[in-house]
GUBA-230461 format. One record per residue (C-alpha): residue in three letters; x, y, z; residue number from 1. Coordinates in steps of 0.2 Angstrom, whole numbers, plus 5000, padded with zeros to 4 digits. Example, Ala and Ser with C-alpha at 12.3 -4.5 7.8 and 13.67 -1.06 7.14 Angstrom:
+------+------+------+------+------+
| resn |    u |    v |    w | resi |
+------+------+------+------+------+
|  ALA | 5062 | 4978 | 5039 |    1 |
|  SER | 5068 | 4995 | 5036 |    2 |
+------+------+------+------+------+
REM end
This chain:
+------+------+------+------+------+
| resn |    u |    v |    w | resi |
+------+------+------+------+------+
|  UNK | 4813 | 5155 | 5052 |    1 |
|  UNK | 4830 | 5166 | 5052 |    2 |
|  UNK | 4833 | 5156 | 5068 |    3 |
|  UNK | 4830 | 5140 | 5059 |    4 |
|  UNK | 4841 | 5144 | 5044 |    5 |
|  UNK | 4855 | 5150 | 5055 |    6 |
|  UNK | 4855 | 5133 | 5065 |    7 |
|  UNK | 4854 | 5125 | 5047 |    8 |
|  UNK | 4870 | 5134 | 5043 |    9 |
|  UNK | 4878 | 5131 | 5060 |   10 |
|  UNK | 4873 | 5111 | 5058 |   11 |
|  UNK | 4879 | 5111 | 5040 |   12 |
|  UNK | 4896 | 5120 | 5045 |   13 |
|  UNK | 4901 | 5108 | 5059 |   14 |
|  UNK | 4898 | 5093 | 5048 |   15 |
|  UNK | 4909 | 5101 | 5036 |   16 |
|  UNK | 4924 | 5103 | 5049 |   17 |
|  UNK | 4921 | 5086 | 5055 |   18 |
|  UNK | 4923 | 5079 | 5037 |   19 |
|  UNK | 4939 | 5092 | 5034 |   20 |
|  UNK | 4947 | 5085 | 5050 |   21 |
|  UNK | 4961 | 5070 | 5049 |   22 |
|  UNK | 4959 | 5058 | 5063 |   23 |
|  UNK | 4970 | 5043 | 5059 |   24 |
|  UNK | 4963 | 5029 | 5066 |   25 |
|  UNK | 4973 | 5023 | 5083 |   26 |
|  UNK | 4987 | 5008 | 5081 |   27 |
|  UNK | 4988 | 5004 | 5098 |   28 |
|  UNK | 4985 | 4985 | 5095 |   29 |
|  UNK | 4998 | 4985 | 5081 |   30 |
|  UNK | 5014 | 4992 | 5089 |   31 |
|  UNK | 5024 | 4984 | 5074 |   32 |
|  UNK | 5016 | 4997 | 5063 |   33 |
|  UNK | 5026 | 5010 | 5071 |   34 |
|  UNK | 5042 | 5000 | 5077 |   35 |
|  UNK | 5057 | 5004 | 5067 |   36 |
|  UNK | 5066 | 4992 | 5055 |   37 |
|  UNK | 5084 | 4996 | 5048 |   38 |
|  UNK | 5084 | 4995 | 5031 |   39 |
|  UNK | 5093 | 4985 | 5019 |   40 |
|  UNK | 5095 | 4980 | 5002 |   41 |
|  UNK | 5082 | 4966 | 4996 |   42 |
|  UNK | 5090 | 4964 | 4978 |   43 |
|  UNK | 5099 | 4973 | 4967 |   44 |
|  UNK | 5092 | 4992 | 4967 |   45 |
|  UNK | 5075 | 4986 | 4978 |   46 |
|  UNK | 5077 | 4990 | 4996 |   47 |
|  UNK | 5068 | 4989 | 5012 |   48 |
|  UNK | 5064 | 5006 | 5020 |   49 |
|  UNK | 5049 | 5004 | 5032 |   50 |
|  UNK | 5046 | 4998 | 5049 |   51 |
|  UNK | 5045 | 4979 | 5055 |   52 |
|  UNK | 5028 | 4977 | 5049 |   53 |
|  UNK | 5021 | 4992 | 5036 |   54 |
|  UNK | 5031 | 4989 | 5020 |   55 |
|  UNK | 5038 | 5002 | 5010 |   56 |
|  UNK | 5048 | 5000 | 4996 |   57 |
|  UNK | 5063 | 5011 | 4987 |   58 |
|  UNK | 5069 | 5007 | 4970 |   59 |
|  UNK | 5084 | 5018 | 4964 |   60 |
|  UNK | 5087 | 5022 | 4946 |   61 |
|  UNK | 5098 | 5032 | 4936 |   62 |
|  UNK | 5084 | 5046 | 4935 |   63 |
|  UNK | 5079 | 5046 | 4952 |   64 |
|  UNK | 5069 | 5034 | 4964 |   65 |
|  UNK | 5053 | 5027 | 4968 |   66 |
|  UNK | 5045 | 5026 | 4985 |   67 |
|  UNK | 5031 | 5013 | 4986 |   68 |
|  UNK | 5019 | 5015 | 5002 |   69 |
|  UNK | 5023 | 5025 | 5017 |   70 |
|  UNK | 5016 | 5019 | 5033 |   71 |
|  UNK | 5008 | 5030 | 5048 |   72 |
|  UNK | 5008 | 5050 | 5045 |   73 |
|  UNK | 5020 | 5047 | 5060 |   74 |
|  UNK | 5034 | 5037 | 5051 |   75 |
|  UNK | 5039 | 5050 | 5038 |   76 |
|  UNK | 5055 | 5055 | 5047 |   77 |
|  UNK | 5059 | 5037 | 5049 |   78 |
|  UNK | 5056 | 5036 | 5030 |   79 |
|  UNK | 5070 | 5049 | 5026 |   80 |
|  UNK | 5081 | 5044 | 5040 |   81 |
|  UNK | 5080 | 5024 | 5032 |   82 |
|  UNK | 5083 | 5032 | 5014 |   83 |
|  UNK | 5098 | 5042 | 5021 |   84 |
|  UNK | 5105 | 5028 | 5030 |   85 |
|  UNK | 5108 | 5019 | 5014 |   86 |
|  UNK | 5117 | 5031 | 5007 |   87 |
|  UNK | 5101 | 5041 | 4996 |   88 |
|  UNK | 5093 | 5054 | 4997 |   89 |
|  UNK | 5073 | 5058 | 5001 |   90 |
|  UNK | 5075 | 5073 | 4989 |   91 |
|  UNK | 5079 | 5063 | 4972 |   92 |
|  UNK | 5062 | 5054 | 4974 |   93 |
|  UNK | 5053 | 5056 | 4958 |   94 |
|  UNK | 5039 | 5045 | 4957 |   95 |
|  UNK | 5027 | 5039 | 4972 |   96 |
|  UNK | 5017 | 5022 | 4972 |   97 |
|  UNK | 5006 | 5015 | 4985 |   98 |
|  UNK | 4999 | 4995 | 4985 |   99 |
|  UNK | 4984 | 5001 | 4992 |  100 |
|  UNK | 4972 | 5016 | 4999 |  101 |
|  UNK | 4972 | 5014 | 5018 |  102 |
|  UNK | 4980 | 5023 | 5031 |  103 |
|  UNK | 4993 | 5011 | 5037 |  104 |
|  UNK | 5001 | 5013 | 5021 |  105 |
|  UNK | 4997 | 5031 | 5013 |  106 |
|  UNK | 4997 | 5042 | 5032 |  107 |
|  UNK | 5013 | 5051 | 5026 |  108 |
|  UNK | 5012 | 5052 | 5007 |  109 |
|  UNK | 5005 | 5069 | 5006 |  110 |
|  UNK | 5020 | 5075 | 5018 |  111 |
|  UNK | 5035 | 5066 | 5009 |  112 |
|  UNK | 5025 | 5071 | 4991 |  113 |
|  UNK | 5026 | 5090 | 4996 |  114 |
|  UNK | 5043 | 5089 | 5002 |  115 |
|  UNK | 5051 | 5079 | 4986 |  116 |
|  UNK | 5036 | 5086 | 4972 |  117 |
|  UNK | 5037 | 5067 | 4967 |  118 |
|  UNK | 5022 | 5062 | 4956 |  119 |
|  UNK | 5010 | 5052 | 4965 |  120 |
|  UNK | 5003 | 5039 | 4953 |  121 |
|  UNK | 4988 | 5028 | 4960 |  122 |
|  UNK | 4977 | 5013 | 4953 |  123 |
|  UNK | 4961 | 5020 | 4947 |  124 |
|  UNK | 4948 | 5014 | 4960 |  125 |
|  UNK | 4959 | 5020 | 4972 |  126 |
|  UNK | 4959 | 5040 | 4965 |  127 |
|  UNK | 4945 | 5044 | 4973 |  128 |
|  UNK | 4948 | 5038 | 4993 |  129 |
|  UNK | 4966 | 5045 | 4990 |  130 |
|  UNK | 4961 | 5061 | 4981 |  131 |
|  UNK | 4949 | 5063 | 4998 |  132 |
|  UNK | 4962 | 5056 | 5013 |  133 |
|  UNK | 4947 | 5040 | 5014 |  134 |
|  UNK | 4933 | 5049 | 5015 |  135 |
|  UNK | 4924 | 5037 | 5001 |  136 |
|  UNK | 4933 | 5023 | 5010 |  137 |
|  UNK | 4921 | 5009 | 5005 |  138 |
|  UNK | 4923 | 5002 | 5025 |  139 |
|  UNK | 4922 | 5018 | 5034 |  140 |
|  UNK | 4905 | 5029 | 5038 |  141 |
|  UNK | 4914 | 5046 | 5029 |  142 |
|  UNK | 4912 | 5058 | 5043 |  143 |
|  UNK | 4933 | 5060 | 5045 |  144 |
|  UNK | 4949 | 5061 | 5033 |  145 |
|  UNK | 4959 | 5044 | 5038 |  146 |
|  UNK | 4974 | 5054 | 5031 |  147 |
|  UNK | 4979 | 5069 | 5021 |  148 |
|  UNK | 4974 | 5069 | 5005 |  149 |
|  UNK | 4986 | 5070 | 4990 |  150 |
|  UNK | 4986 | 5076 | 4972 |  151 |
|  UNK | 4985 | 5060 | 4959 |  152 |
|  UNK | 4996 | 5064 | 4947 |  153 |
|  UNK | 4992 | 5050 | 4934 |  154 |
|  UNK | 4979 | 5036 | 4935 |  155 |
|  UNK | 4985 | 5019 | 4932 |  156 |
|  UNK | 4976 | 5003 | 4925 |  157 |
|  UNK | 4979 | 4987 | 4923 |  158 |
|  UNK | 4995 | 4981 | 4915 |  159 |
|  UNK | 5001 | 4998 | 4915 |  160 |
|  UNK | 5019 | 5001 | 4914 |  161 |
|  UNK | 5028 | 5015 | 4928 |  162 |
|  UNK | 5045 | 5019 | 4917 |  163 |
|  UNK | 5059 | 5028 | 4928 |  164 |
|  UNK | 5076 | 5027 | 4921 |  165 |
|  UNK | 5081 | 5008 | 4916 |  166 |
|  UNK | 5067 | 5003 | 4929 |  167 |
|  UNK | 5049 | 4998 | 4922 |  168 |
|  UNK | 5036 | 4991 | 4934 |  169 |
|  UNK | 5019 | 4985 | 4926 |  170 |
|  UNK | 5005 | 4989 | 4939 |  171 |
|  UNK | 4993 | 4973 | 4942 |  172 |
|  UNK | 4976 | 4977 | 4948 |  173 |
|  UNK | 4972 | 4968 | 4962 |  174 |
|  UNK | 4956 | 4974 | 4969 |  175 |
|  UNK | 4944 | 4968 | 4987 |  176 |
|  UNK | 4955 | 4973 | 5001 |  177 |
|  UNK | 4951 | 4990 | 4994 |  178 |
|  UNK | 4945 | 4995 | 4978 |  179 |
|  UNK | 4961 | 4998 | 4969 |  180 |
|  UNK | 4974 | 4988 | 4978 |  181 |
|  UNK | 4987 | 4983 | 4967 |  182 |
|  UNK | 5002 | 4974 | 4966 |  183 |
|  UNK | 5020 | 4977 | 4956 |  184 |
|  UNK | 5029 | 4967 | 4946 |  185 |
|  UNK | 5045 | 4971 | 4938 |  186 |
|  UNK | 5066 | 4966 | 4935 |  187 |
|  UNK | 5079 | 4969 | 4944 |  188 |
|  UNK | 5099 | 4963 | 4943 |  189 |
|  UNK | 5113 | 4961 | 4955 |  190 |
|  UNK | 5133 | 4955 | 4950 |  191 |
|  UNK | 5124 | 4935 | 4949 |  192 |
|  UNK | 5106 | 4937 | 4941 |  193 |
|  UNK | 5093 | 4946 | 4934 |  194 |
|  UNK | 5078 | 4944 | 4946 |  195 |
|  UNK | 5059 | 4946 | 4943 |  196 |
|  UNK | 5051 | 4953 | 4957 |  197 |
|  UNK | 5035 | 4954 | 4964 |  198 |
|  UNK | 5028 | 4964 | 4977 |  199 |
|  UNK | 5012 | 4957 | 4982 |  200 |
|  UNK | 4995 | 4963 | 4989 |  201 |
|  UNK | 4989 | 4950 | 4998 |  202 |
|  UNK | 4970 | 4949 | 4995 |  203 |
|  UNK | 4966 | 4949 | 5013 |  204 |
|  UNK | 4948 | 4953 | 5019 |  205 |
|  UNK | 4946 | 4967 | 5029 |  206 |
|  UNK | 4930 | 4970 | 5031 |  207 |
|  UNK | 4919 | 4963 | 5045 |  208 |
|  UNK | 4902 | 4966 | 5036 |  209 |
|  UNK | 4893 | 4953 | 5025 |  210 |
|  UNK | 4899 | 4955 | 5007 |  211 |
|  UNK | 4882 | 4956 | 5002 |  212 |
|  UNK | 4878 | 4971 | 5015 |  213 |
|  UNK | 4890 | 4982 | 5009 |  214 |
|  UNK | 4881 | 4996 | 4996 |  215 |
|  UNK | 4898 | 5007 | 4991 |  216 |
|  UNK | 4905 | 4991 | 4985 |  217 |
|  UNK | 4893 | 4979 | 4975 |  218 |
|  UNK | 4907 | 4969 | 4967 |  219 |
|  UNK | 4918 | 4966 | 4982 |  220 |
|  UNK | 4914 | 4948 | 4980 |  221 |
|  UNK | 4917 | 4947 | 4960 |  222 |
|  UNK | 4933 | 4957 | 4964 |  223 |
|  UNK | 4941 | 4946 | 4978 |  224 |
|  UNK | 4938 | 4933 | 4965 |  225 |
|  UNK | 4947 | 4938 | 4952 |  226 |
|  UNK | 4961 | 4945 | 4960 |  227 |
|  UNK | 4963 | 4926 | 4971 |  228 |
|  UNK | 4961 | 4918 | 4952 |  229 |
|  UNK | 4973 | 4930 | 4944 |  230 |
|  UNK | 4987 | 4931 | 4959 |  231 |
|  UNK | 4986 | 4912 | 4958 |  232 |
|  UNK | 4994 | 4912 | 4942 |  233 |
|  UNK | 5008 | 4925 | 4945 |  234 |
|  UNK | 5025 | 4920 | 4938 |  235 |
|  UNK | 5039 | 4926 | 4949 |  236 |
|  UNK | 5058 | 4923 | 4956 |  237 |
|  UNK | 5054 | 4932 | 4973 |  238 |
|  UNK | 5044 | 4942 | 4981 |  239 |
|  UNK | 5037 | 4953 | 4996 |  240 |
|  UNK | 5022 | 4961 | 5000 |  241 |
|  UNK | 5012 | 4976 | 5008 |  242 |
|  UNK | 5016 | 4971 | 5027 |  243 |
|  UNK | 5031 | 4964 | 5034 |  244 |
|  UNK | 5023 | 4947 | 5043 |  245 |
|  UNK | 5015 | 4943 | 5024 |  246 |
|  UNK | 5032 | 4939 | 5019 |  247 |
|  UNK | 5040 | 4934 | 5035 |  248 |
|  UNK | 5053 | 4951 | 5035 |  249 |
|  UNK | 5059 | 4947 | 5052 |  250 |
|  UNK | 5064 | 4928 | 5051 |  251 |
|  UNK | 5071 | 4930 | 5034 |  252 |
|  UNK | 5079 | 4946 | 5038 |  253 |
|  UNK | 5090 | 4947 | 5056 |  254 |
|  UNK | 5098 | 4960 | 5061 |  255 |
|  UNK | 5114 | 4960 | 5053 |  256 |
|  UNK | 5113 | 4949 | 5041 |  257 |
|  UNK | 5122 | 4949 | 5026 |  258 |
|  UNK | 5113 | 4954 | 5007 |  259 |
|  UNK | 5103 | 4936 | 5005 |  260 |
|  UNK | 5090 | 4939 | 4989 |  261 |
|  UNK | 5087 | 4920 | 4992 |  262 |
|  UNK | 5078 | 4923 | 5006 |  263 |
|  UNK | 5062 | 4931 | 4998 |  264 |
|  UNK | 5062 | 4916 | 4985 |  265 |
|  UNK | 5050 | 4906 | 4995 |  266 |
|  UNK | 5036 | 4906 | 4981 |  267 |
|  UNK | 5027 | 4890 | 4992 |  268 |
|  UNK | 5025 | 4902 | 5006 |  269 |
|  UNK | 5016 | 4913 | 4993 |  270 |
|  UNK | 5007 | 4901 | 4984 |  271 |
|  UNK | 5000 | 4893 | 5000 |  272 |
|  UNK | 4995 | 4910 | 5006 |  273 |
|  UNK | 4984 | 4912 | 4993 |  274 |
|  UNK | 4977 | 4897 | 4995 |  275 |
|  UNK | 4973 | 4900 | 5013 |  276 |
|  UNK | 4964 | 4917 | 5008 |  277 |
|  UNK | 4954 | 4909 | 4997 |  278 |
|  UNK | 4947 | 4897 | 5010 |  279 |
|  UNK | 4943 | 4912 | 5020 |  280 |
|  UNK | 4937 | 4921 | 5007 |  281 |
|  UNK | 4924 | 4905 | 5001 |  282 |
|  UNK | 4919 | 4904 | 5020 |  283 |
|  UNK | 4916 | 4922 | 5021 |  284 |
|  UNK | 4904 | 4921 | 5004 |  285 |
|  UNK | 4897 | 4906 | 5011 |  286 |
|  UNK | 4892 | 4916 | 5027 |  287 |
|  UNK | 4903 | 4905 | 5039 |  288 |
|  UNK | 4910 | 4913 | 5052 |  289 |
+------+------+------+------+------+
REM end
């Protein structure tokens, strides 16, 4: 019996490292993930800070900034050299945002939140996976951390507004491609215009399992719903989104060319998009390949 408890214990321990253990799943077939990007200015105090595909964001206030997403754990020294490239600083980042709990967009937070002490601030259904580096990662089996996990300093919901300095970004909840994906929308001004700005979630489908097969998540299909009917009726001047080829980053933006907020204003390209995911989203439902 002693023998049996101490294998228990052993058994039980090991599981305990495994799930302790961060194992960020490989990106091999998505060398854009990791390639760099210089950065630039979108509009106004919204600038462009991530690599050619994983989108992260840096709005600049007069109280600090705000870093939205941070790609791969491996692309936080390209985050602070991107930020100090334009002239700021990686230390005066007060608040942290991501548009969603996976690790292609949250592998470095936990490093750039204990080097600034920023204030992470996360959509509610995403707390958890975050809280947990993607352990209760609706899509995965739970036995290893995607990424470090961070501290959640404030819970947002819908409609919720994020208030640094003269900035204010109301948070929309956006669920299906995880839980508490979420998009921003907010105001920004350059010496022509005042621009309202939306960065976008798209409401892609990442999952390859039947909606209906899918226990941690029993409204996946009721969410992908509502977040196609509500983003459908989004009223915006310009916009990006999560990853780079969502919003075209590298057509729009070649290298070395000159500040151009029009180039983002391509609302059709939006608007189609989102027509096109809810084809695939219907298909999906309907059990079509």
């Amino acid at each position: 019996m002693k023998r049996y408890l101490m294998l228990l214990i052993i058994f039980h321990s090991f599981c305990l490292a495994q799930a302790q253990k961060v194992v960020e799943p490989s990106s091999e077939m998505h060398p854009e993930w990791s390639r760099s990007y210089p950065p630039f200015k979108i509009v106004g105090n919204l600038y462009y800070i991530g690599t050619a595909d994983l989108a992260c964001y840096l709005i600049i206030t007069s109280k600090g900034n705000i870093l939205i997403n941070t790609g791969l754990a491996s692309s936080s020294t390209l985050i602070k050299e991107n930020i100090e490239a334009l002239g700021f600083k990686l230390s005066d980042t007060k608040i942290l945002l991501t548009t969603q709990a996976h690790y292609d967009h949250l592998g470095a937070m936990a490093e750039i939140k204990k080097a600034t002490g920023a204030k992470l601030m996360v959509d509610y259904a995403d707390a958890q996976v975050v809280a947990d580096g993607g352990l209760s990662d609706y899509d995965h089996d739970g036995k290893v951390r995607l990424f470090k996990p961070v501290k959640v300093e404030r819970v947002l919901r819908n409609a919720d507004v994020i208030t640094l300095g003269e900035m204010k970004l109301t948070i929309l909840h956006h669920p299906g491609h995880t839980k508490g994906s979420c998009s921003y929308l907010f105001d920004v001004r350059d010496k022509i215009r005042k621009y309202r700005v939306l960065i976008a979630n798209m409401p892609t489908i990442v999952t390859k399992k039947n909606f209906a097969d899918i226990p941690a998540y029993p409204n996946i299909a009721k969410d992908y719903a509502y977040t196609l009917n509500a983003m459908k009726h989004l009223k915006f001047d310009l916009w990006v989104a999560s990853h780079g080829i969502q919003f075209d980053l590298t057509e729009k933006r070649k290298l070395g060319s000159a500040y151009n907020p029009k180039a983002f204003m391509d609302k059709k390209n939006y608007y189609d998009q989102i027509n096109d995911l809810q084809k695939e989203y219907d298909q999906k439902k309907a059990g079509r390949p």
